[in-house]
DOSEDREN-482028 format. One record per residue (C-alpha): residue number from 1; x, y negated, z. Coordinates in steps of 0.05 Angstrom, whole numbers, plus 32768, in hexadecimal, padded with zeros to 4 digits. Example, Ala and Ser with C-alpha at 12.3 -4.5 7.8 and 13.67 -1.06 7.14 Angstrom:
1	80F6	805A	809C .
2	8111	8015	808F .
This chain:
1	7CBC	7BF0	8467 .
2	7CE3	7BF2	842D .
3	7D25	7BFC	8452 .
4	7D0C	7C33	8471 .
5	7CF8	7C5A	842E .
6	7D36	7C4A	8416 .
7	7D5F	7C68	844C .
8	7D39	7C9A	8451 .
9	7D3E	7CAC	840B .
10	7D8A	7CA3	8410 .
11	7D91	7CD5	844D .
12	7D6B	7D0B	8423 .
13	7D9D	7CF7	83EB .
14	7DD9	7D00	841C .
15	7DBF	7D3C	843A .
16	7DB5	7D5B	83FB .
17	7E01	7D4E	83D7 .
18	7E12	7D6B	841F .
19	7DEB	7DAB	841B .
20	7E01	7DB0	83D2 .
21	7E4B	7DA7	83E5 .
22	7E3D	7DE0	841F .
23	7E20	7E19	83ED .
24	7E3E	7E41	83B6 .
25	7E32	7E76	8384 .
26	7E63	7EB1	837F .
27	7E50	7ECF	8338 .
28	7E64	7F27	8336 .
29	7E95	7F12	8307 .
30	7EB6	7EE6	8330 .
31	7EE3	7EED	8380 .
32	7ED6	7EB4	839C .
33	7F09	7E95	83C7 .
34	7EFC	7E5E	840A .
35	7F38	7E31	8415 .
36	7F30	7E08	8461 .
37	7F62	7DDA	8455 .
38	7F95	7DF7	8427 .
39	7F89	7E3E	8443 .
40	7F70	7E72	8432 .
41	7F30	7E72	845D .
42	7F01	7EB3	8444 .
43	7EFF	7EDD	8400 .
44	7EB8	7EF1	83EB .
45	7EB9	7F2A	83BF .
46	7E6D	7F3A	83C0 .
47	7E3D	7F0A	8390 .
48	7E0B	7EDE	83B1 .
49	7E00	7E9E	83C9 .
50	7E30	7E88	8404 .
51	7E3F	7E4B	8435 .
52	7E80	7E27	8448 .
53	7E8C	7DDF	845D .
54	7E83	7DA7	8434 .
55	7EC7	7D8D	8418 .
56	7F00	7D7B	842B .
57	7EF2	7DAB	8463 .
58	7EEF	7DE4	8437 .
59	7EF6	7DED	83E8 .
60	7EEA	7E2C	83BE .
61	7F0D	7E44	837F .
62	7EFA	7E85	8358 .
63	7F23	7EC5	833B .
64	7F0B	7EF7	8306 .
65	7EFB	7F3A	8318 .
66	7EF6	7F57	82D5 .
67	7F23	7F7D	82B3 .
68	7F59	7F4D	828C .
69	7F81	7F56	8254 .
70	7FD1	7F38	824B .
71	7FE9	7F35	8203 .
72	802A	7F2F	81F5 .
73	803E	7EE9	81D0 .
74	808B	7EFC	81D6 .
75	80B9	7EFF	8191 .
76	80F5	7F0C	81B6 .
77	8115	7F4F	819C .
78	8129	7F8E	81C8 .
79	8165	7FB4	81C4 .
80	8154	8009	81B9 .
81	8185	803B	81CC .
82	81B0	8039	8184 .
83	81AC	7FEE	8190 .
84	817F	7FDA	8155 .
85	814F	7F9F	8164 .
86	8106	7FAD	8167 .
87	80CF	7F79	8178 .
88	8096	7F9A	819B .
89	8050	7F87	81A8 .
90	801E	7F9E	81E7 .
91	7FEB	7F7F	8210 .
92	7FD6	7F9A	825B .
93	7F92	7F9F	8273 .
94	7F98	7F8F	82BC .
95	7F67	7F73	82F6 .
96	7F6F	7F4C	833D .
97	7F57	7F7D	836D .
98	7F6D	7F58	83AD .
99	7F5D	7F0C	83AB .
100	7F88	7EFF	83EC .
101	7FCA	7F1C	83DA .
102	7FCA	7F0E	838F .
103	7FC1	7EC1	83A1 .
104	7FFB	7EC1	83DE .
105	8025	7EEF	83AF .
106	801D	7ED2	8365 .
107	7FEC	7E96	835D .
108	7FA7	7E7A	8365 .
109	7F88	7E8C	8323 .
110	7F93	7EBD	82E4 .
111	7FC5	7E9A	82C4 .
112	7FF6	7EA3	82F7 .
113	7FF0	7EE7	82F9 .
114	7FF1	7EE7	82B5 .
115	8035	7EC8	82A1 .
116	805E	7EF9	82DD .
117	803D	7F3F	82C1 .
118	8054	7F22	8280 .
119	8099	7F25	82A4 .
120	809A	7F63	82C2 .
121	8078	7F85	828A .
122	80B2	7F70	8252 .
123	80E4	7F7B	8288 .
124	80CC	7FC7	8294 .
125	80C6	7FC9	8242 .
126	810F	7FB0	8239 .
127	8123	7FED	826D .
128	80FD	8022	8248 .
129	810D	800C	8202 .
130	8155	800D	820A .
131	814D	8057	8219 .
132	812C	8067	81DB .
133	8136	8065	819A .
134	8110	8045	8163 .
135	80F7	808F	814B .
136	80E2	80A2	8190 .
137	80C1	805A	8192 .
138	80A0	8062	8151 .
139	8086	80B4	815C .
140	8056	80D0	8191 .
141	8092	80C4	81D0 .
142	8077	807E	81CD .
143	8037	8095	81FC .
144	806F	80AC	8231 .
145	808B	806C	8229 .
146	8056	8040	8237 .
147	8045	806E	8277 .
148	8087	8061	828C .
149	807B	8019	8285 .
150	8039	8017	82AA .
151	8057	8042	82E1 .
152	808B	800C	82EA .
153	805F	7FCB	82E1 .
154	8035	7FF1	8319 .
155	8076	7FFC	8347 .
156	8088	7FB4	8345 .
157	8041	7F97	834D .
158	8035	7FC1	8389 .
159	8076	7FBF	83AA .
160	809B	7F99	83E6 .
161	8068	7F60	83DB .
162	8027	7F81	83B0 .
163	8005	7F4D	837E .
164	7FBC	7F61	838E .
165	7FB9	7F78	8347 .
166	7FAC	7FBC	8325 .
167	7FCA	7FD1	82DF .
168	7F9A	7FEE	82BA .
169	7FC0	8005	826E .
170	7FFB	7FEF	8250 .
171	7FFB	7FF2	8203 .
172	802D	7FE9	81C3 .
173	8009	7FC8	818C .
174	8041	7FC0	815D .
175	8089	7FD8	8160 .
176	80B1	7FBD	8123 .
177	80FF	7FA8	8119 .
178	8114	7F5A	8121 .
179	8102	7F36	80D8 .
180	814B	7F33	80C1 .
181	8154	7F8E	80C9 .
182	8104	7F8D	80AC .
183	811A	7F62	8069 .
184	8158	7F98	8065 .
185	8130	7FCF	8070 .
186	80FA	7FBC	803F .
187	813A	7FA8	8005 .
188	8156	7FF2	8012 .
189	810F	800D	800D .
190	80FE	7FE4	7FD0 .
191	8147	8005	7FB1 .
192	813D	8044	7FC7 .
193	80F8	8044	7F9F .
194	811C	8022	7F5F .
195	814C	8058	7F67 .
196	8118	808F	7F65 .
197	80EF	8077	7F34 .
198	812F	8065	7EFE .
199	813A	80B1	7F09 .
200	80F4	80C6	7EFA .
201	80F5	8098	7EBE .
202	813A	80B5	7EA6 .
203	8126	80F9	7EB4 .
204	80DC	80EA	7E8E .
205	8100	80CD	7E51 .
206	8130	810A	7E4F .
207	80F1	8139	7E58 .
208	80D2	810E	7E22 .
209	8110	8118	7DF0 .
210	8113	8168	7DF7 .
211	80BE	816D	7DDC .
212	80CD	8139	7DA9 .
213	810A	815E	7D92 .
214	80E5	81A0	7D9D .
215	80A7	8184	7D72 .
216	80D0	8168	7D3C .
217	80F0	81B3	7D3A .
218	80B0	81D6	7D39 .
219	8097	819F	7D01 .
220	80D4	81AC	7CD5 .
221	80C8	81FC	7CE8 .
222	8084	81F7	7CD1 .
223	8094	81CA	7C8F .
224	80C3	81FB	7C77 .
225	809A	8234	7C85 .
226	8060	8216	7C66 .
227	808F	8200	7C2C .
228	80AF	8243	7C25 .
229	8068	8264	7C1C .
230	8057	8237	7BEE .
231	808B	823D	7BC1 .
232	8086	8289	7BC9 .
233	803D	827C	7BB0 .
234	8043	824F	7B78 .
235	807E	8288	7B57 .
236	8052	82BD	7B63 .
237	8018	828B	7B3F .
238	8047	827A	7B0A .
239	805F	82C0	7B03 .
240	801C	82D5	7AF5 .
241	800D	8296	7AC3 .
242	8048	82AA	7A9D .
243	802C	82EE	7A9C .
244	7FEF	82E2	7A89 .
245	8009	82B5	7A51 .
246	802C	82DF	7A3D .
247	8002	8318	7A37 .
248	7FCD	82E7	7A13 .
249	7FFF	82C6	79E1 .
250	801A	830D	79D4 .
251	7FD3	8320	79B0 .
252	7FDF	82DF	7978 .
253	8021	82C7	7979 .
254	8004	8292	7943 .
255	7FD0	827D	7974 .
256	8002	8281	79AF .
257	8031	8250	7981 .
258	7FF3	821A	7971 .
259	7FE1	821A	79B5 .
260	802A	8207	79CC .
261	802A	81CA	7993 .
262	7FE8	81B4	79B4 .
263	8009	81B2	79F7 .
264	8045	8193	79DE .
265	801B	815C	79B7 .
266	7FF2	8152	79F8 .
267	8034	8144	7A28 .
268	805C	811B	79E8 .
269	8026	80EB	79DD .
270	7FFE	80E3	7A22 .
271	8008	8093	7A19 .
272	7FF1	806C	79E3 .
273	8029	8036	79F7 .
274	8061	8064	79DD .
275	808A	805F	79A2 .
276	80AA	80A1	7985 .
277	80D2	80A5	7948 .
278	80C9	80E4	792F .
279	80DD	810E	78EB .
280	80A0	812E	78CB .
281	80C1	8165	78B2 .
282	80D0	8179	78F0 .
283	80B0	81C3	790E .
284	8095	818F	7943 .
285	805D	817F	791F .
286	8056	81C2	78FB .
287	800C	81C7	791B .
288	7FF9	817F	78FB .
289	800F	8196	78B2 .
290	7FE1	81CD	78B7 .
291	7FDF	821F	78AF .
292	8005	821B	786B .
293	8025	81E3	7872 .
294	8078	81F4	786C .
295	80A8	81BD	7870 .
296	8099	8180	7861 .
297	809B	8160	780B .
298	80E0	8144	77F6 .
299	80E2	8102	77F0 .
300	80D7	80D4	77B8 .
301	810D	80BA	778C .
């Protein structure tokens, strides 16, 4: 009784892994591809679930439908029309549109594909480089040029023997010289804007020179304008002083004479740290003797 579960359970086992080995999912993302043997057997485009026969009878592999993209890993540099060596880089955006031919013509899965548009397309960028140069490469002519590209990527993948492939855009990323022309071009660049800023400097410092020498002018201008007017105004001051003195000590020449001792007094002995030796007979001190006072006694014998 026993044996008989068991086989029976084994036969449902084994009927099971076959039925599992028979069915397959094709997901809409996906071509799915039935190989009888090594050959190519059916290609089911349309999801769903489908049937084949259990391996080794038949096998199934699967190629993306969607829309790919190839960017370009390649340092190698490209020669331009005035022979100057750029380094590019651009990606295409391509998809398998016929299962059957691309895998007879380039390979059973993406990669394949993959690594001979990388071909082509540097091969049909080498062509239309050297006809360019690096301004047309660098200005708006570099749309024509990858048009030209993509029309010759297309020609060759749908030639003599078509890849089952369409080409969807070609692009340049980055267009720049080889690293050894870039470090030159940067060193001239960096001298050129020494160059143009020492000149701005000298020409800022010269600029800088004329006001100062122009301000220093208009300073000394001024000074001796403003000293000119003020020595014009201290003679006319003095002028009228003297004037006015005058016309004061004219009234009482006495007075006019005692006032002048003062004065002289006041400038002679202004600090008490001077010694003067002095004869008191002398008109100096005329004012200290008094109003009457004439020259001074004789001495004693």
């Amino acid at each position: 009784m026993n044996q008989k579960i068991g086989f029976y359970i084994s036969s449902v086992l084994l009927a099971l892994v076959v039925i599992s080995s028979t069915l397959f999912v094709v997901d809409q993302r996906q071509f799915g591809v039935v190989y009888a043997f090594g050959q190519i057997q059916n290609v089911i485009t349309e999801p769903g679930l489908n049937i084949k026969l259990p391996p080794p009878f038949q096998n199934v592999t699967y190629l993306d439908k969607r829309l790919l993209t190839l960017d370009n890993a390649d340092t190698e540099p490209m020669l331009t029309a005035e022979k100057q060596r750029v380094v590019i880089d651009w990606y295409v955006r391509w998809r398998i549109t016929d299962p059957l031919q691309y895998i007879r013509n380039v390979g059973i899965d993406e990669g394949a594909g993959a690594v001979q548009l990388t071909r082509v397309v540097r091969n049909a960028f080498q062509e239309e480089i050297n006809k360019r140069t690096v301004r047309e490469l660098l200005s708006l002519k570099r749309e024509g040029l990858m048009e030209d590209v993509k029309r010759e990527v297309l020609e060759a993948v749908t030639g003599g023997k078509p890849w089952g492939i369409d080409v969807v855009d070609v692009r340049i990323t980055r267009a720049d010289y080889v690293d050894a022309i870039t470090e030159s071009v940067y060193r001239r660049m960096e001298a050129e804007r020494k160059r143009v800023a020492n000149e701005l400097r000298s020409t800022g410092a010269a600029e800088g020179e004329k006001i100062r020498a122009d301000a220093d002018r208009q300073r000394e201008v001024t000074v001796a304008n403003a000293y000119r007017d003020a020595q014009k105004i201290k003679g006319e001051g003095d002028a009228e002083a003297a004037r006015i003195y005058a016309e004061a000590f004219g009234r009482d020449p006495q007075f006019a004479q005692f006032y002048r001792s003062l004065e002289a007094y006041k400038q002679t002995f202004a600090k008490k740290s001077d010694v003067m030796v002095l004869d008191p007979s002398s008109d100096f001190f005329r004012a200290l003797r008094g109003p009457g006072a004439g020259s001074a006694p004789p001495a004693k014998k």
